[in-house]
C-alpha positions as CSV (number, residue, x, y, z in Angstrom):
1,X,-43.0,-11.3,0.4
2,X,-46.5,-12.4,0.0
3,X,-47.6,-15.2,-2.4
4,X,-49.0,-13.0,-5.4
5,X,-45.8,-11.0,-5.4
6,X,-44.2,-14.5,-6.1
7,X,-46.7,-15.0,-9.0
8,X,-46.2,-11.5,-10.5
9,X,-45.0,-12.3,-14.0
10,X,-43.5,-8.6,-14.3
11,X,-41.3,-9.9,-11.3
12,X,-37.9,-11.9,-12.1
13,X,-37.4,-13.2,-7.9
14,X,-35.5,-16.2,-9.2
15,X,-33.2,-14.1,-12.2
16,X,-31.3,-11.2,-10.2
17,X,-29.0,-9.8,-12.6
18,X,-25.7,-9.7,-11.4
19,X,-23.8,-6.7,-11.7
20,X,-20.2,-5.4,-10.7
21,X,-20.0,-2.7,-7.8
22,X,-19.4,0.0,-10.2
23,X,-22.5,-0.8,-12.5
24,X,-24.7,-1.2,-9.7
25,X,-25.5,2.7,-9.8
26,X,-28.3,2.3,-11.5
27,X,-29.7,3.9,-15.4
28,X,-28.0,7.1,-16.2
29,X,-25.6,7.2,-14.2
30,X,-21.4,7.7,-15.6
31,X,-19.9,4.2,-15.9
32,X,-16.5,3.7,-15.5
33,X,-15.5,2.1,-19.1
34,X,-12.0,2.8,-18.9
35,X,-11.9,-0.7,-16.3
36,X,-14.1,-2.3,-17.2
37,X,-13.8,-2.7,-21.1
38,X,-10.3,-4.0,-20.5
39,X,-8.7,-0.5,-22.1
40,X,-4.6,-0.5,-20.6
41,X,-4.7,2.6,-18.9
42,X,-1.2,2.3,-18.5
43,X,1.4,4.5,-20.5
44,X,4.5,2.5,-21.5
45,X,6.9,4.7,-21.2
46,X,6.0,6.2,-17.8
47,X,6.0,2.2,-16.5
48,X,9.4,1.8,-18.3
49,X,10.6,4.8,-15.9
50,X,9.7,3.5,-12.8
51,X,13.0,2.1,-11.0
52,X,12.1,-1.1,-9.2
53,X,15.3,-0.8,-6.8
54,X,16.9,2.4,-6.4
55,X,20.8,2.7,-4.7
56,X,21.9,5.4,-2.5
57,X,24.7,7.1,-3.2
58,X,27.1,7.4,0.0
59,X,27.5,10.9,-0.5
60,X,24.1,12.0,-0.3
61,X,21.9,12.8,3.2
62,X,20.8,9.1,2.8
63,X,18.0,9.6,4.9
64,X,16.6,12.2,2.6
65,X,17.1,10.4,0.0
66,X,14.8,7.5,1.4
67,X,11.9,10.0,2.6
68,X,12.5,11.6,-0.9
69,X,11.8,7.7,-2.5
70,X,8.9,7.2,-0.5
71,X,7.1,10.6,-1.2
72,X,7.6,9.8,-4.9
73,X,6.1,5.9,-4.3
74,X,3.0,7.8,-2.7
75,X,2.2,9.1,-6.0
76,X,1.6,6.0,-7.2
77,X,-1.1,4.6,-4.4
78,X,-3.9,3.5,-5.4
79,X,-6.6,5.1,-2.8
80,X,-9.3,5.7,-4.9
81,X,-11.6,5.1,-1.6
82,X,-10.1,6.8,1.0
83,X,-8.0,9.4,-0.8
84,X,-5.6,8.3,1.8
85,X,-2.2,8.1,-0.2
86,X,0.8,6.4,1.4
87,X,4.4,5.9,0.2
88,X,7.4,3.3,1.9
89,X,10.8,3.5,1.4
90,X,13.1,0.2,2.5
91,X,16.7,0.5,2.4
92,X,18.9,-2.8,2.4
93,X,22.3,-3.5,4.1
94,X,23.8,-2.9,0.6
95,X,22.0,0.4,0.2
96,X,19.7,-0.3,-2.2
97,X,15.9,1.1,-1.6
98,X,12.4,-0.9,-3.0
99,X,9.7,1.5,-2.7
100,X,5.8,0.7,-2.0
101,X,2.6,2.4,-1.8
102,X,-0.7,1.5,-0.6
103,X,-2.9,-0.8,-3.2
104,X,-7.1,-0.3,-1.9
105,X,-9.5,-2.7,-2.7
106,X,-13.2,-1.8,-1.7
107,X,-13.4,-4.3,0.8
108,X,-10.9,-2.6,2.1
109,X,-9.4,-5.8,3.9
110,X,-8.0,-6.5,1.1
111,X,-5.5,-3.2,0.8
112,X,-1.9,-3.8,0.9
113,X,-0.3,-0.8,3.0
114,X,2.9,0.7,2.0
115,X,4.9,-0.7,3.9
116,X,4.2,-4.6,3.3
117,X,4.0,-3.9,-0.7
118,X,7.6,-2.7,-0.2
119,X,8.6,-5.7,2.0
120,X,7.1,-8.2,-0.2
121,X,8.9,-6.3,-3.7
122,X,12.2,-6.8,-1.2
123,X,11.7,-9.8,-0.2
124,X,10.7,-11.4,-4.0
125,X,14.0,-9.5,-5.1
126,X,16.1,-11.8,-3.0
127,X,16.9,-9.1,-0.3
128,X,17.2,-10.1,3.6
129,X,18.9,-7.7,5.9
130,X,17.4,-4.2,5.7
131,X,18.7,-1.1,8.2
132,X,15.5,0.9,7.8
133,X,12.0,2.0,6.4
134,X,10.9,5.5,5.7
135,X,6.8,6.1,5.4
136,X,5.0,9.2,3.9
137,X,1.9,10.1,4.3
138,X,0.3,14.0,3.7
139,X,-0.5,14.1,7.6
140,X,0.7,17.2,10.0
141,X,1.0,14.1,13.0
142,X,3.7,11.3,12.5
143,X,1.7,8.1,10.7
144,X,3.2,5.0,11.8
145,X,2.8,1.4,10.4
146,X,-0.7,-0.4,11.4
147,X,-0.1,-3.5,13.5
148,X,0.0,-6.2,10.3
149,X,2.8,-4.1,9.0
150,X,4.8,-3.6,12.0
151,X,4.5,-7.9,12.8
152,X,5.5,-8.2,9.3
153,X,8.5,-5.7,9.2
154,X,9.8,-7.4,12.8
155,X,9.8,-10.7,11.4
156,X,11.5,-10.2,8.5
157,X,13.4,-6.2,9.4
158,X,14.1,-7.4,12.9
159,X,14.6,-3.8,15.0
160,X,15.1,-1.3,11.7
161,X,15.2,2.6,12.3
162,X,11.7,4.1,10.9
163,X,11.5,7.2,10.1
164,X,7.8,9.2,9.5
165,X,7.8,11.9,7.1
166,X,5.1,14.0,5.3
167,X,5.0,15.9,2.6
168,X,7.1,19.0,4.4
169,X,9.6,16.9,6.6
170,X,10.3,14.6,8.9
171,X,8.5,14.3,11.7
172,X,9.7,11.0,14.0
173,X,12.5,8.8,14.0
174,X,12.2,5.7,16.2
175,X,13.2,1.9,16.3
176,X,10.3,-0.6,15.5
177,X,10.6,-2.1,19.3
178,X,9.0,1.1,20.1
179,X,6.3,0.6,18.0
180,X,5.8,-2.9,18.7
181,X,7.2,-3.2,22.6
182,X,6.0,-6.8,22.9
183,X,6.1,-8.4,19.7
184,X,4.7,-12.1,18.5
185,X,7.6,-13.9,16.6
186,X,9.5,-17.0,16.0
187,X,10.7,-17.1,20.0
188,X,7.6,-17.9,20.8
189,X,7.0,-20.9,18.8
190,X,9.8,-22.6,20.3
């Protein structure tokens, strides 16, 4: 920048206007007011019906009743960047299933996946011992956990069933040692 670009008076160098992400789209352009004028977009009575912790009845096909709680979690993600919609189903010794989705943030390295928003609800809801996961994504190919959610689920799963569905079926069953053959935990700290 030369010297009588500093001087312009027209110029504000020192005042930048700071703006969020979404505003930064420049005059004329559709803002999203629904955020950011602190409107509650949510509906009472569809929160109300959300079940936090769901119970399997022992006479139903149990495992299509997880892949069935975790397809109906992944309409709740939140992937307004990718589009890429994910929902985890965690069953507990005593039966009882906490469901997840995937929460984006547009720095993207801030998203919680699935399968760690379902842990963490599990885990804040006093439960410990879990027997398995199930995780839905609308892919043809299985879509396993990423690597932060399969160190996560060993430490605090241990060697749990997972099962991979999409929207049609299931398409794998395997044990998280498969997924995670060598895995970093407590053992090593020792």
């Amino acid at each position: 920048m030369s010297e009588s670009d500093r001087d312009d008076p027209k110029r504000k160098w020192p005042d930048i206007e700071r703006r969020a992400p979404a505003d930064r789209r420049g005059p004329g352009a559709p803002r999203r007011t629904d955020r950011r004028a602190g409107a509650d977009r949510r509906n009472d009575a569809a929160w109300e019906s959300i079940p936090l912790e769901l119970t399997l009845a022992s006479d139903e096909n149990s495992e299509d009743a997880l892949v069935a709680a975790a397809t109906d979690a992944r309409t709740r993600a939140q992937a307004r960047y990718s589009g890429f919609k994910v929902g985890a189903a965690l069953e507990t010794n005593g039966r009882a299933v906490i469901t997840g989705c995937n929460i984006e943030n547009a720095t993207y390295g801030l998203t919680l996946c699935a399968e760690r928003v379902a842990l963490v609800k599990a885990l804040s809801e006093g439960h410990s011992i879990f027997t398995r996961i199930a995780v839905v994504a609308d892919t043809v190919d299985p879509t396993p956990p990423c690597g932060p959610c399969r160190q996560l689920l060993w430490e605090y799963c241990g060697d749990i069933e997972v099962i991979l569905a999409n929207l049609e079926k299931t398409t794998a069953r395997l044990r998280l040692s498969t997924l995670l053959p060598m895995p970093f935990d407590g053992r090593l700290l020792e």
